[in-house]
NUGU-957286 format. One record per residue (C-alpha): residue number from 1; residue in three letters; y, z, x. Coordinates in steps of 0.25 Angstrom, whole numbers, plus 5000, padded with zeros to 4 digits. Example, Ala and Ser with C-alpha at 12.3 -4.5 7.8 and 13.67 -1.06 7.14 Angstrom:
// NUGU-957286
PT  resi  resn     y     z     x
PT     1   ALA  4982  5031  5049
PT     2   SER  4996  5029  5055
***
This chain:
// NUGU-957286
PT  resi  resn     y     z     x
PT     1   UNK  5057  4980  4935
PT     2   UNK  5057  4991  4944
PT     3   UNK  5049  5004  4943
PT     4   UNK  5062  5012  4935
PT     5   UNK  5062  5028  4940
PT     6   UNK  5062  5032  4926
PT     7   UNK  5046  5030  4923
PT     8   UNK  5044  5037  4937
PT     9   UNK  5050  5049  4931
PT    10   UNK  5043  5050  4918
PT    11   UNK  5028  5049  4925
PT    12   UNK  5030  5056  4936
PT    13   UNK  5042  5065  4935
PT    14   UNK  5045  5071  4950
PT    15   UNK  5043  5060  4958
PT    16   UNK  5054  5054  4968
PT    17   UNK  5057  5040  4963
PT    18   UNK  5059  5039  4978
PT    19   UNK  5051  5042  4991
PT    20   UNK  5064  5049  4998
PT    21   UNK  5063  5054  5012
PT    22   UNK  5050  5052  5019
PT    23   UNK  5042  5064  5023
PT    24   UNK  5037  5059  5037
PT    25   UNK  5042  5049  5046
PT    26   UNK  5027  5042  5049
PT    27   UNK  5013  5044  5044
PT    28   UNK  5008  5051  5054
PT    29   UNK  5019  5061  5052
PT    30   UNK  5014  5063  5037
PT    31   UNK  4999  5063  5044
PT    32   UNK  5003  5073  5054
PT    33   UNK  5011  5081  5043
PT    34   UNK  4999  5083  5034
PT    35   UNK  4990  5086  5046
PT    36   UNK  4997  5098  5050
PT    37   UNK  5001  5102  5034
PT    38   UNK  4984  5101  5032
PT    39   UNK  4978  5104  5045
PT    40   UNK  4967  5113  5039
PT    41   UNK  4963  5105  5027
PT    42   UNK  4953  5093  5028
PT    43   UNK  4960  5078  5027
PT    44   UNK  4948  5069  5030
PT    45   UNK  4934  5070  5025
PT    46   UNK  4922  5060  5029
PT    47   UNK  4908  5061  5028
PT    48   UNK  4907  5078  5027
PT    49   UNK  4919  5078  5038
PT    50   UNK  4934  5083  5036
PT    51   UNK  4945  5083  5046
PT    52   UNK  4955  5093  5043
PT    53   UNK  4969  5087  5044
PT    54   UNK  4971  5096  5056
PT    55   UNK  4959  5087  5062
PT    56   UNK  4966  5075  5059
PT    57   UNK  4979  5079  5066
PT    58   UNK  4971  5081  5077
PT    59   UNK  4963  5070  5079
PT    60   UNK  4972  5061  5073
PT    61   UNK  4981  5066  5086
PT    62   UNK  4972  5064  5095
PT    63   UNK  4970  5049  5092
PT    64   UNK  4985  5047  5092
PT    65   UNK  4984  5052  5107
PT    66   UNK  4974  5044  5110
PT    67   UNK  4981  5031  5105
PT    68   UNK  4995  5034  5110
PT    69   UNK  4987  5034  5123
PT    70   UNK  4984  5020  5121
PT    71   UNK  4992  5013  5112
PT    72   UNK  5010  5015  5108
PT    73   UNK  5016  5018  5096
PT    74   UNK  5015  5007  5086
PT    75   UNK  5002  5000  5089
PT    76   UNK  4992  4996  5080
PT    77   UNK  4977  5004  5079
PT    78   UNK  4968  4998  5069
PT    79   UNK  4959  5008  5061
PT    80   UNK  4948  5002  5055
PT    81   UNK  4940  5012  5049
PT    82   UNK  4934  5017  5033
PT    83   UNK  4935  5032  5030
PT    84   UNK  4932  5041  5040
PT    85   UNK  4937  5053  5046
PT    86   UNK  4944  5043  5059
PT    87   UNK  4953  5035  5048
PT    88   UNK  4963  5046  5045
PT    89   UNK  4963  5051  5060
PT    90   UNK  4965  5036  5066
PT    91   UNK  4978  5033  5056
PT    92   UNK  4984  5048  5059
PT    93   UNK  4983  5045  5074
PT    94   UNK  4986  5031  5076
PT    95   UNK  5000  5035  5067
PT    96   UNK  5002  5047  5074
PT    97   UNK  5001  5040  5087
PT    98   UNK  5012  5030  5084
PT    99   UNK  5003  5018  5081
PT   100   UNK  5002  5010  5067
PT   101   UNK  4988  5011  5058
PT   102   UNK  4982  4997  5057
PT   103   UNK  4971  5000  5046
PT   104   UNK  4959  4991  5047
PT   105   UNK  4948  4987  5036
PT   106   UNK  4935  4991  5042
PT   107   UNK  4930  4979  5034
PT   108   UNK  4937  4969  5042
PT   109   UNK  4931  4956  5045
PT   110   UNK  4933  4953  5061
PT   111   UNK  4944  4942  5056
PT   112   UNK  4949  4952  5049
PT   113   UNK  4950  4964  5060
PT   114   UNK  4954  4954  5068
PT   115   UNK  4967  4951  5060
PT   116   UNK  4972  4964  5060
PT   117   UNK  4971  4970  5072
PT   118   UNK  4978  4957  5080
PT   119   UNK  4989  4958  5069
PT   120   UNK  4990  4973  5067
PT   121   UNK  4990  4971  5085
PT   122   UNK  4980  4983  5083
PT   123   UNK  4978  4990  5097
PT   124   UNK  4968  4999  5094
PT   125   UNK  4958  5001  5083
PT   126   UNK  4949  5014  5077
PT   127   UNK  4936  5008  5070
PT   128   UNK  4925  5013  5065
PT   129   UNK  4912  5008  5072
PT   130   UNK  4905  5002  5060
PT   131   UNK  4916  4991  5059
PT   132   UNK  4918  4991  5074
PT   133   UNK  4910  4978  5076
PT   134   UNK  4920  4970  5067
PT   135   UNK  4933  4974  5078
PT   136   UNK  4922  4972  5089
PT   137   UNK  4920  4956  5084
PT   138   UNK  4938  4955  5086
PT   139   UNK  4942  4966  5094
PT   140   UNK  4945  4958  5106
PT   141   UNK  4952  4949  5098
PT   142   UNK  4963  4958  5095
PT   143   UNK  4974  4967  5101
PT   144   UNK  4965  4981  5101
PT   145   UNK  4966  4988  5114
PT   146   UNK  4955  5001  5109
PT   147   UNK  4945  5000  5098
PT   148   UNK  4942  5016  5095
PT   149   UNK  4928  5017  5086
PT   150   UNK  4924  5026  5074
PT   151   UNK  4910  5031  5068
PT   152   UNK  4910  5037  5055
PT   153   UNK  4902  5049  5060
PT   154   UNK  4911  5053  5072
PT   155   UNK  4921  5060  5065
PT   156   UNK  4911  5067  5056
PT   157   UNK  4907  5073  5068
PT   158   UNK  4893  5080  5071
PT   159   UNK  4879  5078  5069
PT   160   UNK  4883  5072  5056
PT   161   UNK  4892  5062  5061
PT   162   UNK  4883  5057  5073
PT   163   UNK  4872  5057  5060
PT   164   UNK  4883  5047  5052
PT   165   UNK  4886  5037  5064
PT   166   UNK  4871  5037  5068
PT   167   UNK  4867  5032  5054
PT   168   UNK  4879  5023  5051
PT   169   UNK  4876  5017  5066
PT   170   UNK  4863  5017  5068
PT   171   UNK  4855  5016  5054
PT   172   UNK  4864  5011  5045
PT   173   UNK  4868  5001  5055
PT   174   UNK  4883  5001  5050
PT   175   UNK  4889  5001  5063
PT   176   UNK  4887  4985  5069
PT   177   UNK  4888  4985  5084
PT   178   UNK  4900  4982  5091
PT   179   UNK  4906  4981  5105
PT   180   UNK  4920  4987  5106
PT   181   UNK  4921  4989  5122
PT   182   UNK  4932  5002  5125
PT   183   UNK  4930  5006  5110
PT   184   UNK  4931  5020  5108
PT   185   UNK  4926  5031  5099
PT   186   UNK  4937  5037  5089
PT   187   UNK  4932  5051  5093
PT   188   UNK  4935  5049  5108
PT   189   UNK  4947  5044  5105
PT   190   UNK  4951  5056  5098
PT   191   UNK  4945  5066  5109
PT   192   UNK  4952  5057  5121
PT   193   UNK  4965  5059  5111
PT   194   UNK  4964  5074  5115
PT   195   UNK  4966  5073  5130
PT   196   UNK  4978  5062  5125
PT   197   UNK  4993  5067  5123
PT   198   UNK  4998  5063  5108
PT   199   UNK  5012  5061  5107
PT   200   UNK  5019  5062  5093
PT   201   UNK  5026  5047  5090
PT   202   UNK  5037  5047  5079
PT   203   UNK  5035  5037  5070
PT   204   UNK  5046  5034  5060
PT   205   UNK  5044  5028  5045
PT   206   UNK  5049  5013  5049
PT   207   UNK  5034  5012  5060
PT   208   UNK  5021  5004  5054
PT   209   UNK  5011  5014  5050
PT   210   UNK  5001  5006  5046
PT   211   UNK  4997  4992  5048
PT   212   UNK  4989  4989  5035
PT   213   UNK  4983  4976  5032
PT   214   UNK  4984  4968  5017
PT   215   UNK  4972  4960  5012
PT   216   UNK  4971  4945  5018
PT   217   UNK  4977  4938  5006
PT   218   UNK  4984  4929  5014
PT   219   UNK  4973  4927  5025
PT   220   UNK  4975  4937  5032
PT   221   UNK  4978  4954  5030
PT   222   UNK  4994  4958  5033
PT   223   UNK  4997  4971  5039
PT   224   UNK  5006  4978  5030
PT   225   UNK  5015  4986  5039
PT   226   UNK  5016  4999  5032
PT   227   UNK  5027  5010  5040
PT   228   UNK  5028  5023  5039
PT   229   UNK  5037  5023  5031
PT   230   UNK  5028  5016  5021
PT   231   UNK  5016  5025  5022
PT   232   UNK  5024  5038  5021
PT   233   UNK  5032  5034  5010
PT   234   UNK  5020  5031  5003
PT   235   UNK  5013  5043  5006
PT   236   UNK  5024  5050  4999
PT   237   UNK  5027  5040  4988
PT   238   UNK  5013  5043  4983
PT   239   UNK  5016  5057  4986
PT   240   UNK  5027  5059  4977
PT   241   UNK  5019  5054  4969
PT   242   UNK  5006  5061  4968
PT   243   UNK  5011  5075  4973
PT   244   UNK  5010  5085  4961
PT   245   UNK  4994  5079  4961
PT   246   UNK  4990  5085  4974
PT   247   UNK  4987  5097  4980
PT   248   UNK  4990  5096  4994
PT   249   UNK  4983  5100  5004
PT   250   UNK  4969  5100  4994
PT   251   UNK  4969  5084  4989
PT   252   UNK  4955  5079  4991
PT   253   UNK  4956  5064  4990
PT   254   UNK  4943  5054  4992
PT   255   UNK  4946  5042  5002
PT   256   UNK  4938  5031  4998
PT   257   UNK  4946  5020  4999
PT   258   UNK  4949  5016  5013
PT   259   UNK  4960  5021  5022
PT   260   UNK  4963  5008  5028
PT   261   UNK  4967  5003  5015
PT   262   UNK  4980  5008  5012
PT   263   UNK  4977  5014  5000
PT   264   UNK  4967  5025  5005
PT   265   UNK  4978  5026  5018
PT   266   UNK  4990  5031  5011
PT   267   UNK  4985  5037  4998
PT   268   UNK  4972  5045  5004
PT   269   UNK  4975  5045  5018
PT   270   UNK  4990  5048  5019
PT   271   UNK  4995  5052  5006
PT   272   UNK  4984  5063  5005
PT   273   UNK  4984  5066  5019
PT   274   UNK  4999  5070  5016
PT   275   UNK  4993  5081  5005
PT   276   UNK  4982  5088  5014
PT   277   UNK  4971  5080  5006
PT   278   UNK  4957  5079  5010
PT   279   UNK  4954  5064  5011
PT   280   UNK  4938  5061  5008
PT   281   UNK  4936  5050  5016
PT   282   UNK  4925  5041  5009
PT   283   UNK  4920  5029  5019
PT   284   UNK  4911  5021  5011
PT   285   UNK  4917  5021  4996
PT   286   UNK  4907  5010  4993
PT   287   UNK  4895  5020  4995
PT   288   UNK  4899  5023  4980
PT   289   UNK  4886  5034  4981
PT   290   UNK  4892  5040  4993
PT   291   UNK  4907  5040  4988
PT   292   UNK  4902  5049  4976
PT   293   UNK  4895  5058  4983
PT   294   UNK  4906  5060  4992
PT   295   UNK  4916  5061  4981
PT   296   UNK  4905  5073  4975
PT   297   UNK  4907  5080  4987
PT   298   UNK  4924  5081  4986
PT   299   UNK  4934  5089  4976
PT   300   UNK  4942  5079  4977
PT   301   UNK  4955  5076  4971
PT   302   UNK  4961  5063  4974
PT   303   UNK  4952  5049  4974
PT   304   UNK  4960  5033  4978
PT   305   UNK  4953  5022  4976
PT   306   UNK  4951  5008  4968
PT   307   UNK  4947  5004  4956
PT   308   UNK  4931  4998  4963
PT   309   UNK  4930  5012  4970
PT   310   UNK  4933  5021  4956
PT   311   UNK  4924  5011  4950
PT   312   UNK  4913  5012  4958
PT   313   UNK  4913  5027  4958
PT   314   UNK  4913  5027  4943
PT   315   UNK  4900  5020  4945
PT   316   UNK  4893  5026  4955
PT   317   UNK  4884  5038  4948
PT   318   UNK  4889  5053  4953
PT   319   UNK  4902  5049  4952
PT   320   UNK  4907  5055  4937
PT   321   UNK  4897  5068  4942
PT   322   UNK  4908  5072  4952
PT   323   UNK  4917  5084  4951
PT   324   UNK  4930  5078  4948
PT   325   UNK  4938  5091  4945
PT   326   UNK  4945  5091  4958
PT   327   UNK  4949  5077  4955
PT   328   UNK  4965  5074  4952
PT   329   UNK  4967  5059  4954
PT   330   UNK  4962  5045  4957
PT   331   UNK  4970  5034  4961
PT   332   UNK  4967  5020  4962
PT   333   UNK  4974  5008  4968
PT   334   UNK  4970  4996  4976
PT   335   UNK  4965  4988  4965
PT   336   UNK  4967  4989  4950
PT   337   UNK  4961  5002  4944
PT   338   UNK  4953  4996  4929
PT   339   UNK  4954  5003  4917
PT   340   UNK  4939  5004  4915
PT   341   UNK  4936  5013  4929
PT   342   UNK  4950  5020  4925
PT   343   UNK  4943  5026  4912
PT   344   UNK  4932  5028  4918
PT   345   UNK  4935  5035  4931
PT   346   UNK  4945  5044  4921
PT   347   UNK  4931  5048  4912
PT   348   UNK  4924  5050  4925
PT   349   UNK  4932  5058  4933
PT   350   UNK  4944  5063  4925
PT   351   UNK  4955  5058  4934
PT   352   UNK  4963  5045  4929
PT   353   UNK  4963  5034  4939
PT   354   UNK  4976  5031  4944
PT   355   UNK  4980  5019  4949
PT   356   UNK  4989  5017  4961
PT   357   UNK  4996  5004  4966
PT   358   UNK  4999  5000  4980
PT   359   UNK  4998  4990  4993
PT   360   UNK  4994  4990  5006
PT   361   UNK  5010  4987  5009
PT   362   UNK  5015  4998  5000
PT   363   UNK  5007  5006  5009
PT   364   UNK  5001  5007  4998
PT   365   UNK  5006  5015  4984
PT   366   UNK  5017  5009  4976
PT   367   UNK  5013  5012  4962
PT   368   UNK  5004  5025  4957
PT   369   UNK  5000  5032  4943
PT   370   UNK  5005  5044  4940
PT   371   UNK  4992  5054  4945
PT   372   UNK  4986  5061  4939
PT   373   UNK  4985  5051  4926
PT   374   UNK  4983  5053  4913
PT   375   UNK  4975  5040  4909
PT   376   UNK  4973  5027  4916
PT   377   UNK  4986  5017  4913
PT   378   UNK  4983  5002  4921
PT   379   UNK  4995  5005  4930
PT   380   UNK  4996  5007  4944
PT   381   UNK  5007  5016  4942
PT   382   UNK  5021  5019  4944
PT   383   UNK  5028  5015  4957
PT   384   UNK  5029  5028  4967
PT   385   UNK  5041  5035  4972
PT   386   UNK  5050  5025  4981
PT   387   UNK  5043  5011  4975
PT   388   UNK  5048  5001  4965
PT   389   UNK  5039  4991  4959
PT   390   UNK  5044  4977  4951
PT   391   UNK  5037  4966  4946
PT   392   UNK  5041  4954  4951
PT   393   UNK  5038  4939  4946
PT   394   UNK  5035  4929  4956
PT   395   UNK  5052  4928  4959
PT   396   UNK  5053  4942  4963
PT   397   UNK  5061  4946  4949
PT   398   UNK  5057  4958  4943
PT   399   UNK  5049  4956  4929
PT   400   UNK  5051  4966  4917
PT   401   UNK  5041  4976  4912
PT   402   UNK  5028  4971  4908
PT   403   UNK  5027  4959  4914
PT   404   UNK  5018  4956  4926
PT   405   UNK  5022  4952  4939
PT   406   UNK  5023  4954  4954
PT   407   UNK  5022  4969  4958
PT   408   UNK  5033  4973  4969
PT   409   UNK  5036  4985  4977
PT   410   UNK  5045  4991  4985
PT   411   UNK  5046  5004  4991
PT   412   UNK  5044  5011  5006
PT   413   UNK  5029  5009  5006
PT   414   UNK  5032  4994  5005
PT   415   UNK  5026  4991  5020
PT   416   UNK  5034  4985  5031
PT   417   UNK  5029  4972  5028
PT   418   UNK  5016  4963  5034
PT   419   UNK  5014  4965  5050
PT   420   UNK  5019  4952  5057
PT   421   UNK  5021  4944  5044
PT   422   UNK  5034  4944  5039
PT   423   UNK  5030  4932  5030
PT   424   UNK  5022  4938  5023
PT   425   UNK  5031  4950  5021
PT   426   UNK  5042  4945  5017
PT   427   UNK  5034  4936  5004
PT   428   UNK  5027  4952  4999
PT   429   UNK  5041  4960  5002
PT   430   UNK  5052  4954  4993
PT   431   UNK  5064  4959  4993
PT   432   UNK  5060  4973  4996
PT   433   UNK  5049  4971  4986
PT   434   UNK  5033  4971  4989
PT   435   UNK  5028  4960  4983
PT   436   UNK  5013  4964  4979
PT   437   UNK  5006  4952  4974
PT   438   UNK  5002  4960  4960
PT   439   UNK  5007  4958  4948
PT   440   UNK  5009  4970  4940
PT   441   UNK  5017  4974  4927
PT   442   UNK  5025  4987  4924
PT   443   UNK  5025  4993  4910
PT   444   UNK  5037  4998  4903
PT   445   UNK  5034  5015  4907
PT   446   UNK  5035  5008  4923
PT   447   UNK  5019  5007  4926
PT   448   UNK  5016  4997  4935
PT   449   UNK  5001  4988  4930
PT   450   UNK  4995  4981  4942
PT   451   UNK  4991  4967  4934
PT   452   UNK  4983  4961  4945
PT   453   UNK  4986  4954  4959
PT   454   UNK  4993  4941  4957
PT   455   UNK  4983  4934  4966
PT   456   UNK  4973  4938  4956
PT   457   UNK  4979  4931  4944
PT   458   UNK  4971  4921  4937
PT   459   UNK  4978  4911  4930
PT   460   UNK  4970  4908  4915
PT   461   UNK  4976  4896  4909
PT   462   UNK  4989  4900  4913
PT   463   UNK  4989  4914  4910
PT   464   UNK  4989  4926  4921
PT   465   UNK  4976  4933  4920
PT   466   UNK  4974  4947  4931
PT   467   UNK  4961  4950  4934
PT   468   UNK  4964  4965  4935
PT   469   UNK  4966  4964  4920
PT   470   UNK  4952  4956  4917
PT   471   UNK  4945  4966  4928
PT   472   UNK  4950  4979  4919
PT   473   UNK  4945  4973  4906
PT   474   UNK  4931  4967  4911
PT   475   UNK  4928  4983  4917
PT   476   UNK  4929  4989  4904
PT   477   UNK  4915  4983  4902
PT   478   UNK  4905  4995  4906
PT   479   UNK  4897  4985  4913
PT   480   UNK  4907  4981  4922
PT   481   UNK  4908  4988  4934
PT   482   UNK  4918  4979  4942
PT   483   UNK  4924  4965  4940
PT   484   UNK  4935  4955  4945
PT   485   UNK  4943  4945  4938
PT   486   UNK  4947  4931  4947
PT   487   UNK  4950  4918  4942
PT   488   UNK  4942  4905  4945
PT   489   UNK  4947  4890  4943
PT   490   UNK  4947  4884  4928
PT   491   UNK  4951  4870  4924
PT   492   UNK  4954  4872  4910
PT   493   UNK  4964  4888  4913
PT   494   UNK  4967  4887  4926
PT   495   UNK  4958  4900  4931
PT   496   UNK  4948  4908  4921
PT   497   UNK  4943  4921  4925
PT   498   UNK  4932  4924  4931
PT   499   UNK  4926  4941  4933
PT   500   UNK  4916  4947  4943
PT   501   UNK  4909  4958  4938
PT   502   UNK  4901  4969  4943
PT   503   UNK  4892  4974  4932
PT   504   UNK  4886  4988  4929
PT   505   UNK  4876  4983  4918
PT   506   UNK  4866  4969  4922
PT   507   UNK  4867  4965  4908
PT   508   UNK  4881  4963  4906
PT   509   UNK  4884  4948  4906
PT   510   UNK  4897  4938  4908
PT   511   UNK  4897  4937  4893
PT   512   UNK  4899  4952  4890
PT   513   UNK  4908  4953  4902
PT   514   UNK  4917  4941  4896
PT   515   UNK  4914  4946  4883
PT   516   UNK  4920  4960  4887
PT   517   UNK  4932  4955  4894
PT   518   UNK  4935  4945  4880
PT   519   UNK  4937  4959  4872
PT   520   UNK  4947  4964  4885
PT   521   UNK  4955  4953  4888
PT   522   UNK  4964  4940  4881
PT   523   UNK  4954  4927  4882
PT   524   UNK  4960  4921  4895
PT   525   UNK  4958  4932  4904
PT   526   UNK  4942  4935  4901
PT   527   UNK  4935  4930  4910
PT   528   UNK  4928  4917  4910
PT   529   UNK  4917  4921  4921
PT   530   UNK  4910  4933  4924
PT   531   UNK  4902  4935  4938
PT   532   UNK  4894  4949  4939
PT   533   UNK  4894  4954  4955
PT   534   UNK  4888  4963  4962
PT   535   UNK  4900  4969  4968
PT   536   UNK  4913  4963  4969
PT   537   UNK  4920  4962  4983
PT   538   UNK  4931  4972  4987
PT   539   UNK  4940  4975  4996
PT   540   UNK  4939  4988  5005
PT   541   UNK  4946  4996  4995
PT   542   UNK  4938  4990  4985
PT   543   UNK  4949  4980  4978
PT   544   UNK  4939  4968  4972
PT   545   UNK  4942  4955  4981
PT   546   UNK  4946  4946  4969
PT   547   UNK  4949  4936  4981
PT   548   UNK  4934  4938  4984
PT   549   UNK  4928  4933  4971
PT   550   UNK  4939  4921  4969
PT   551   UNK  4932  4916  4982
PT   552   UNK  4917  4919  4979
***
């Protein structure tokens, strides 16, 4: 069944059920737009340093230059870079130089890099130094014609700033050596971009903006080719959406989750960028100590990220002593958001957690929580203005209220397709519908509930058990800090369940865990097997790797 107009209206009354005329013809456009709108006001803040949105025109201008003076319209440049001050610069320049995005994880393996730059036919790449050993190992294995270097000091600038890359290089030793003959520095780049001449490229809504690469489920990672038109009409989807929220022009929202993941991209990056927000760009997340201390420092108003990251601030001490007056929302997405850090990020901070839903080819947001909320609800939403979701079964027929099964979407954020593998494309767009691999249900007030990734199923003596269900129940114990729910072999039901926990408290056993889950769940789906970790494995935006475990 899909989403009916009606239950938009009654949650949030005012909002297109359509996207309608799109404001900007390109990304760079929207970027340029709020440049000029905001010049004074501060867009990017890293390690004690703001760039005013003026700033970001600027050098974002000069960059362009420099790369139209090497490379024409259309070409791929690779970014592999965290947070810093040269991400949001390199994406604003390589756009408005008429070039498509090709976000890289600075995490790559060299197999990995390797991939994506020969299929994104990546001409040029902007790095930063630390990972710079890893494209060393390929680089002349692949199609890139310049290799432009990053430090995490240079654009800090000064004394403090030759101080940072000094101790990341030199005593921390966080910066392997490598050997990239004719590399250059970002910061010459721009200073050569000066004595360049910049020439404006129109750009329409039907050219690739970004290349963005999907996880390797298949062995390899896809590059969802996501257009202008994709990015924009997400941008103002999400817009329409959250509008009578914001302030613009005095937003500050805290960047933690990678830009290069395209969550962080469209909703930090653009979508606040489009409202004259201040973006605090957070490099190191994981440095929970530093992240709270950075957070102390801030008013801000606006905070993304995933369930791990609102769990781990939770329990990091400082956290609950911070000043959350200024704070309006939080939303979540990229993984289910559990009930227990709900309840408990809502005592501790005052704000309920949102949840959001979307992919990296719905560039990404296709379902949202009315914001601010009320209480915590288990949804991820309603669908945004200009998207219609259904569940599907297995044949591609749509399947009544309350009954689980495949999540599928359609709307102008639905990307171009897979670069180079129309296969592939054709099996995930059906009929005009995205198919997303997750199996959700919708209730009878239109509320779309993520039940789990159908890969994820475990199978118990013929009955479907989701391990985002087990997960939620098993973190109501105080003990339990994290966990995840897989299936192993069984002779007698198929598969059982077996949950990976990270403990708070040394004296909780497998008993009282089991026991716990007894009192939460019907007897099939408790789990049979508890294994206590350390830390579980994640993903760059900190999505637990259940792929990970089924293979340990």
């Amino acid at each position: 069944m899909t989403i009916a107009r009606p239950w938009l209206d009654q949650y949030k009354p005012g909002v297109p059920a359509e996207v309608g005329e799109l404001p900007y013809d390109s990304v760079a456009d929207m970027m340029i737009d709020s440049c000029r709108k905001y010049a004074s006001k501060e867009a990017f803040y890293n390690f004690g340093k703001a760039i005013t949105y003026a700033e970001l025109d600027e050098l974002s201008k000069n960059l362009a230059a420099y790369l139209q003076s090497r490379f024409k319209t259309g070409d791929s440049v690779a970014v592999m870079m965290p947070n810093v001050l040269q991400y949001p610069i390199a994406v604003m320049g390589i756009l408005r130089a008429g070039m498509v995005v090709t976000n890289v994880n600075p995490l790559y393996t060299p197999r990995e890099l390797k991939h994506q730059l020969n299929d994104a036919e990546a001409k040029a790449i902007i790095v930063i130094e630390n990972t710079a050993c890893t494209l060393a190992e390929v680089v002349n294995e692949t199609g890139v014609e310049q290799v432009i270097t990053a430090t995490i000091g240079e654009m800090v600038g000064g004394l403090k700033g030759s101080i940072m890359d000094f101790m990341i290089k030199r005593v921390k030793k966080m910066v392997p050596p490598f050997d990239l003959p004719g590399a250059v520095r970002f910061k010459s780049v721009l200073k050569a971009g000066q004595s360049k001449t910049y020439t404006p490229v129109k750009r329409t809504l039907d050219d690739i903006a970004f290349l963005q690469y999907t996880g390797g489920t298949t062995g390899v990672s896809k590059g969802a080719m996501l257009t202008n038109k994709n990015m924009v009409s997400n941008v103002t989807q999400t817009r329409h959406w959250i509008s009578s929220e914001i302030d613009e022009g005095n937003e500050i929202i805290i960047t933690a989750l990678p830009l290069y993941h395209i969550f962080a991209l469209t909703a930090n990056c653009l979508t606040f960028c489009l409202y004259g927000a201040k973006n605090i760009l957070i490099t190191n997340p994981r440095d929970m100590p530093g992240f709270v201390k950075e957070l102390s420092a801030h008013k801000f108003t606006v905070l993304t990220g995933v369930n791990t990251l609102f769990n781990g601030l939770l329990n990091t001490p400082g956290f609950s002593d911070i000043d959350f007056s200024s704070f309006k929302f939080a939303l979540g997405g990229g993984m289910a958001v559990q009930k227990s850090t709900a309840t408990q990020w809502k005592e501790v901070t005052g704000v309920t957690l949102a949840e959001a839903y979307g992919l990296t080819e719905t560039s990404p947001a296709a379902c949202m929580n009315v914001v601010p909320m009320k209480a915590y609800n288990g949804t991820i939403g309603l669908p945004i203005p200009g998207t219609d979701c259904q569940i599907q079964d297995d044949d591609g027929n749509p399947l009544p209220i309350g009954e689980p099964g495949e999540l599928c979407i359609r709307g102008p954020q639905v990307m171009l397709g897979y670069l180079k593998r129309p296969e592939e494309t054709a099996k995930t767009i059906v009929d005009g519908w995205l198919k997303t691999g997750d199996v959700a249900v919708m209730n009878e007030k239109g509320y779309f509930k993520i039940v789990d990734r159908k890969k994820n199923m475990i199978l118990v003596s013929g009955f479907n058990v989701f391990p985002n269900e087990i997960e939620d129940a098993a973190c109501l114990h105080h003990d339990i800090v994290e966990c995840a729910a897989i299936g192993i072999p069984d002779e007698k039901s198929g598969e059982i369940v077996k949950l990976f926990v990270v403990k708070s408290n040394d004296t909780l056993t497998d008993k009282d865990v089991i026991a716990h889950c007894r009192e939460n769940l019907t007897g099939y789906k408790v789990p049979k097997l508890v294994e206590f970790r350390d830390e579980l494995p994640k993903s760059n935006v900190g999505k637990i790797l259940h792929k990970d475990l089924r293979e340990s």
